[in-house]
ROSE-772627 format. One line per field, with one value per residue (C-alpha): residue in three letters; x negated, y negated, z negated; residue number from 1. Coordinates in steps of 0.02 Angstrom, whole numbers, plus 32768, in hexadecimal, padded with zeros to 4 digits. Each point is the difference from the previous one (the first is absolute). Last residue first. Layout:
BEGIN
type	c(ALA ...) $
xx	c(X ...) $
yy	c(Y ...) $
zz	c(Z ...) $
seq	c(NUM ...) $
//
This chain:
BEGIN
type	c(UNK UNK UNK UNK UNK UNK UNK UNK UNK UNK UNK UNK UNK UNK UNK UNK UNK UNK UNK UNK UNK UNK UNK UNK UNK UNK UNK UNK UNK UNK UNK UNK UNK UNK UNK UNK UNK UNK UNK UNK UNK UNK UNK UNK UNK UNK UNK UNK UNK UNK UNK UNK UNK UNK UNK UNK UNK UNK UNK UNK UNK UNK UNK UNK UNK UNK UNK UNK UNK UNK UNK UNK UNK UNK UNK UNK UNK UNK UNK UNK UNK UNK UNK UNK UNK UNK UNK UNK UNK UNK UNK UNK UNK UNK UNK UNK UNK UNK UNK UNK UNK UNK UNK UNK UNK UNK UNK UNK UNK UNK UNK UNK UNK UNK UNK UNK UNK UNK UNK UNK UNK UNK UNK UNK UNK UNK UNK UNK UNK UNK UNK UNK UNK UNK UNK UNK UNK UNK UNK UNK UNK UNK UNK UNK UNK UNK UNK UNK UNK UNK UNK UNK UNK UNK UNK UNK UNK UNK UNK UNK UNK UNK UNK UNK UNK UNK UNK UNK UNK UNK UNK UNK UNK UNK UNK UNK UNK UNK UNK UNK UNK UNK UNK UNK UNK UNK UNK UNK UNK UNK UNK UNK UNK UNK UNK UNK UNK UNK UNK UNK UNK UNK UNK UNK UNK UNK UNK UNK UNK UNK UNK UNK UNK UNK UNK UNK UNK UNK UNK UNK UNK UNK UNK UNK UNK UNK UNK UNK UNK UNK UNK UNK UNK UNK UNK UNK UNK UNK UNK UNK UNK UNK UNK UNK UNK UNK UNK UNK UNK UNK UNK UNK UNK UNK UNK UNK UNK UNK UNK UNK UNK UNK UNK UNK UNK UNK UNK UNK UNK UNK UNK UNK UNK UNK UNK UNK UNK UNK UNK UNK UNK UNK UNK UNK UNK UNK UNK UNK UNK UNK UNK UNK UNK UNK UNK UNK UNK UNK UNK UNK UNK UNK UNK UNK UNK UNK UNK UNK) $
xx	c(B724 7FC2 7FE3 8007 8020 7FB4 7F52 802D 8022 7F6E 7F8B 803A 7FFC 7F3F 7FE1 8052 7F76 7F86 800C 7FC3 805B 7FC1 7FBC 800C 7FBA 7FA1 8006 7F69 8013 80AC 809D 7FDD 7FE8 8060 7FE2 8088 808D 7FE9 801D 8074 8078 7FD2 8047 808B 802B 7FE3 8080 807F 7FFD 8033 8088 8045 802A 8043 807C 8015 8094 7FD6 808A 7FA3 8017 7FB4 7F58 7FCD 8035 7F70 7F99 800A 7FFD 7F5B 7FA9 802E 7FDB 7F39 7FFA 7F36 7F8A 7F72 8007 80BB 809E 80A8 7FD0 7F9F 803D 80B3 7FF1 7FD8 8081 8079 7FE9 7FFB 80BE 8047 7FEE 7FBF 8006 7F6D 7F89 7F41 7FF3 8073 7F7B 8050 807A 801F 804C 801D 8010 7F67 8036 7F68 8025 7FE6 7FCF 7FFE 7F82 7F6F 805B 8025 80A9 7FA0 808F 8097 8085 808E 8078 801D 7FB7 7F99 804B 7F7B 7FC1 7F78 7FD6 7FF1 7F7D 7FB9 7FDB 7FB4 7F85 7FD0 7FE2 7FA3 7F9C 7FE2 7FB6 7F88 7FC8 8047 7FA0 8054 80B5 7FC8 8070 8091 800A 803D 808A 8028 7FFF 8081 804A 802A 8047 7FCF 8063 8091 809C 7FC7 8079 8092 7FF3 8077 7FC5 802C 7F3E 7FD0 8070 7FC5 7F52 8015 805A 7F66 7F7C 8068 8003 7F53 7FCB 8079 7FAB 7F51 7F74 7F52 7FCF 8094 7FEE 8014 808A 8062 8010 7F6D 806C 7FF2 7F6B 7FE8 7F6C 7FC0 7F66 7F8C 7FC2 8092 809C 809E 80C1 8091 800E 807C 7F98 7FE1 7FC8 806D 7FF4 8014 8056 7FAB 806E 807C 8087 808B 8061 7FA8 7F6F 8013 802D 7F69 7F8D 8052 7FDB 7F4F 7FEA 8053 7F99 7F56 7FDE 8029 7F74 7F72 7FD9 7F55 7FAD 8097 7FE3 8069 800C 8063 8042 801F 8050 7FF0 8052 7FA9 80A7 7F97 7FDF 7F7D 7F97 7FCC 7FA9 7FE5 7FB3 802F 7F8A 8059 7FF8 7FB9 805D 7FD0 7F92 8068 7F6E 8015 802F 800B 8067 8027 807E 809E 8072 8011 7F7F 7F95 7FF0 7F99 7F87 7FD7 7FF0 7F86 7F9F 800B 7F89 804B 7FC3 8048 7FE7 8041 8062 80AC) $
yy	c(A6DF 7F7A 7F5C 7F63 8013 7F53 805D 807E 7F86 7F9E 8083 8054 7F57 7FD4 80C5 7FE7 7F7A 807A 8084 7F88 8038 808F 7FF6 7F52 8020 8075 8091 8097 8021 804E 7FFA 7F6C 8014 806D 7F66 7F9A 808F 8011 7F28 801A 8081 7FA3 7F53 8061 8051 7F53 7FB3 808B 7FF6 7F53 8028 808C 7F87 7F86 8071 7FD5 7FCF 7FB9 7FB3 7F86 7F70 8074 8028 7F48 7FE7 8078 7FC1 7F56 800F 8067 7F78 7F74 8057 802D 80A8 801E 805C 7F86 7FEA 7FC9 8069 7FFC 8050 807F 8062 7FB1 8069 80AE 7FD3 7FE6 80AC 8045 7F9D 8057 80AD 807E 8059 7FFA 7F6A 7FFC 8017 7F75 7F97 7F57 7F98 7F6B 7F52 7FB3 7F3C 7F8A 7F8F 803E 80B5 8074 80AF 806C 80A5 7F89 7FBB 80B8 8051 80B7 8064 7FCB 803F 8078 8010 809E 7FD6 806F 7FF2 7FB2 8080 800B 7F56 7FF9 8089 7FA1 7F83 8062 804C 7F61 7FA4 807F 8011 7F49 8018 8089 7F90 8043 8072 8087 7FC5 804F 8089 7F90 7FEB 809F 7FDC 7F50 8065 8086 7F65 7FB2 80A2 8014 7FCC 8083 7FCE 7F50 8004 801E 7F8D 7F78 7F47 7F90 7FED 7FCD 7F60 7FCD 8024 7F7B 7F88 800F 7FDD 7F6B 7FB4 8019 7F95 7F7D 7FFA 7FF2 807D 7FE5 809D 7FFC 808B 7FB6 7FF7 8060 80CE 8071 8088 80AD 807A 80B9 805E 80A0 8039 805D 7F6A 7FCD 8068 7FAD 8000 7FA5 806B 7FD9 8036 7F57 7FD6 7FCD 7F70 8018 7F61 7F81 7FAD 7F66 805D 8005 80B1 8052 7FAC 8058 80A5 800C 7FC0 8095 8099 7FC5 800F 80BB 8021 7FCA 8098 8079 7FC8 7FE8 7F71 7FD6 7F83 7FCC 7FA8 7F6A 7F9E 7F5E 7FA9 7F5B 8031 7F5E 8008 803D 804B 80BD 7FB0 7FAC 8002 7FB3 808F 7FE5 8091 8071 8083 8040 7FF2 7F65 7F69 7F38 7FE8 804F 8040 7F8E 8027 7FB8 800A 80A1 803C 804B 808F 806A 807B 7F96 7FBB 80A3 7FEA 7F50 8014 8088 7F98 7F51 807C 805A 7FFF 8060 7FAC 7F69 7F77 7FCF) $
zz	c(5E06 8079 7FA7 8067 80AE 8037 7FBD 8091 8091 7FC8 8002 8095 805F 7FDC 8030 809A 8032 7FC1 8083 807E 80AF 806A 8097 8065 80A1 8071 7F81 7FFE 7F2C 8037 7FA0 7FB4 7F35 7F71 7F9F 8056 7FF6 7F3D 8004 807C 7F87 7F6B 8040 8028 7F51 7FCB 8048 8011 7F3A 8008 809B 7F96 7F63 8078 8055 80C3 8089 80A8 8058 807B 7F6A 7F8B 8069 8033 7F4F 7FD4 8072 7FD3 7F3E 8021 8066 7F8F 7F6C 8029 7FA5 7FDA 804D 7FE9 80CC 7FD7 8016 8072 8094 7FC9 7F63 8039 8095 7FA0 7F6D 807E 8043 7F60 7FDC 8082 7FB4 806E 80BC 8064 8059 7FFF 80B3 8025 804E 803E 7FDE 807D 802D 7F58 801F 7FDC 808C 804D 8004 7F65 8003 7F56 7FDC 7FD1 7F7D 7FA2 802C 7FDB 7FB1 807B 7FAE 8041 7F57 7FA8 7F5D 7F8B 7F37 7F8D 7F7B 807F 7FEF 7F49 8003 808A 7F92 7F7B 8077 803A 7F59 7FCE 8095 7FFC 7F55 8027 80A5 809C 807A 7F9A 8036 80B6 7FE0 8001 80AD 8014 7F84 805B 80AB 7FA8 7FAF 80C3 804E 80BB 808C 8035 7FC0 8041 8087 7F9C 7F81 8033 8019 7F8D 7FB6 808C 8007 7F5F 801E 808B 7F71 7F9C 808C 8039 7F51 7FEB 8097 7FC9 7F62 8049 8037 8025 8054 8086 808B 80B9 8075 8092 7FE6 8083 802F 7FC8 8044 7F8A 7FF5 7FA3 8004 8084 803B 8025 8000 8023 7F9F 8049 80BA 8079 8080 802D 7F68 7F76 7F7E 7F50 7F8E 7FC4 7F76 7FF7 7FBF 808C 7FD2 80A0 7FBB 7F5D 8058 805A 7F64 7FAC 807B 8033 7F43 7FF2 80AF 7FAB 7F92 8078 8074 7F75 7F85 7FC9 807B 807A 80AB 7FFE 808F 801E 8093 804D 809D 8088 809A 808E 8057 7FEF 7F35 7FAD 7F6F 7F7B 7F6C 7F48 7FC2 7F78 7FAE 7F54 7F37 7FDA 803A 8054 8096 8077 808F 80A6 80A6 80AD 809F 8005 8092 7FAE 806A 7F47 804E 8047 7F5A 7FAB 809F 7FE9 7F43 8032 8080 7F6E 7F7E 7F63 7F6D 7F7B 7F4C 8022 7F71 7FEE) $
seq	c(308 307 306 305 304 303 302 301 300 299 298 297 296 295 294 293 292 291 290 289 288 287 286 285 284 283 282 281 280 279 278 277 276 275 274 273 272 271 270 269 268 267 266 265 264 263 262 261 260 259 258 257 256 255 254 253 252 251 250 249 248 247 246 245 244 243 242 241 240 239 238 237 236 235 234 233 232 231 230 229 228 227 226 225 224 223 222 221 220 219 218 217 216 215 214 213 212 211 210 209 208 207 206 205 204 203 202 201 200 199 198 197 196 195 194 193 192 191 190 189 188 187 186 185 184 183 182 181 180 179 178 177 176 175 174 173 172 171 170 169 168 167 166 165 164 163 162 161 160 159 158 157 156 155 154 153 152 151 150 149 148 147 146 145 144 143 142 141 140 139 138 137 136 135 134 133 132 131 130 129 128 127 126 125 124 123 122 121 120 119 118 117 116 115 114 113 112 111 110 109 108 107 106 105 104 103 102 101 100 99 98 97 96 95 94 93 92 91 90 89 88 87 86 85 84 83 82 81 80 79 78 77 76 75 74 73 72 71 70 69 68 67 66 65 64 63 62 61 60 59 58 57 56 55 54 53 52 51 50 49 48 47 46 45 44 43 42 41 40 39 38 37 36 35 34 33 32 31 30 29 28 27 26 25 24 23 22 21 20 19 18 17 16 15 14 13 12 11 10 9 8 7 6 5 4 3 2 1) $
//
């Protein structure tokens, strides 16, 4: 999670005061892209601590948010390990800073996990597990996954002339492929996990990539990072894990969907990659390297074999 709004420690002060929080101290997130989220201790009127995070969004507007605010809500409610909206005062989920949209949630125990083992995996697969059981309902209203895919497809001339081919024939596949109904995650990437010491799941985080679809595309997404090497291959161990991670939580999947899932994926965040930061002014990380997801694309679609 990167910064593209600044905002100094007398407006943090200010946008506190109304939640009853004192600041302490706060950081900019040093892992994301798409919004400005800081890392804020605070405490309360008792002068307890209230770890806290901000997240001051760069392209969605009021309306937008509330289906999101709406899910991670009724996953905590449920007991999913995710960062649900706090209230002001007022009662009030939603803020305006800086003229954009803002939203404080707690600040989840633990640390993201960049060098991932099997038990690691497993976790991550029997999480997904237990968000993929939840009903529907509340993401009625999120935005369609293949709409986003088909926008993102009209960056598939920034590919080379045979990676367009390749791309173009895959999705043809893909949308042959039934849409799911299930709430996935969409973005459970390594730096959207929490672990505590003990190396136990503690946290999910940004759900702003979530919607209805088939489970098996939000597998593809996690395995596409948490289970391959920096050559963008498979590494076994890892993707055995999760996926029985996944199974023995109830999880249920068809193979032939997962492979294509795999690569559709990989060319979803590879299109997303090049399309850049969302502001050439970010305090941060920015966007990710395009070609990592390039490595994976290619293997996940010569692993497909002949596409008719």
């Amino acid at each position: 999670m990167s910064v593209y709004t600044r905002l100094g420690d007398g407006e943090l002060r200010s946008l506190l005061a109304g939640y009853d929080l004192r600041l302490e101290f706060a950081e900019a997130a040093p892992h994301g892209i798409e919004n400005s989220t800081w890392l804020i201790r605070a405490r309360d009127e008792q002068d307890c601590p209230r770890p806290v995070v901000l997240t001051v969004f760069e392209r969605f507007t009021d309306e937008g948010l509330w289906p999101y605010l709406t899910l991670l809500t009724t996953l905590a409610e449920d007991g999913l390990p995710v960062p649900a909206p706090v209230a002001d005062r007022a009662g009030r989920l939603l803020q305006r800073v800086a003229g954009k949209p803002a939203v404080l949630v707690p600040r989840l125990p633990g640390r993201h996990c960049f060098k991932p083992e099997t038990e690691h995996c497993r976790q991550v697969g029997a999480l997904l597990a237990d968000l993929h059981r939840q009903p529907p309902e509340p993401a009625r209203a999120l935005p369609d996954e293949r709409e986003r895919l088909a926008d993102l497809s009209e960056h598939l001339c920034r590919l080379s002339d045979s990676d367009q081919r390749h791309a173009r024939r895959l999705l043809r596949h893909w949308r042959k492929v039934a849409p799911g109904d299930t709430v996935i995650h969409g973005d459970l990437f390594r730096d959207n996990a929490l672990f505590d010491e003990q190396g136990r799941l503690t946290g999910v985080l940004d759900f702003y990539n979530a919607c209805l679809e088939r489970p098996e595309y939000d597998l593809a997404v996690a395995l596409n990072d948490w289970a391959v090497s920096p050559e963008g291959r498979p590494v076994p161990r890892r993707e055995a894990a999760l996926m029985a991670g996944y199974r023995d939580a109830g999880g249920v999947w068809e193979t032939a969907v997962l492979d294509l899932a795999l690569a559709v994926a990989a060319l979803r965040f590879w299109l997303s990659r090049l399309m850049g930061p969302v502001s050439g002014e970010a305090e941060g990380q920015g966007s990710k390297d395009p070609a990592e997801f390039a490595r994976i694309f290619g293997y996940r679609f010569d692993a497909l074999g002949e596409l008719s």
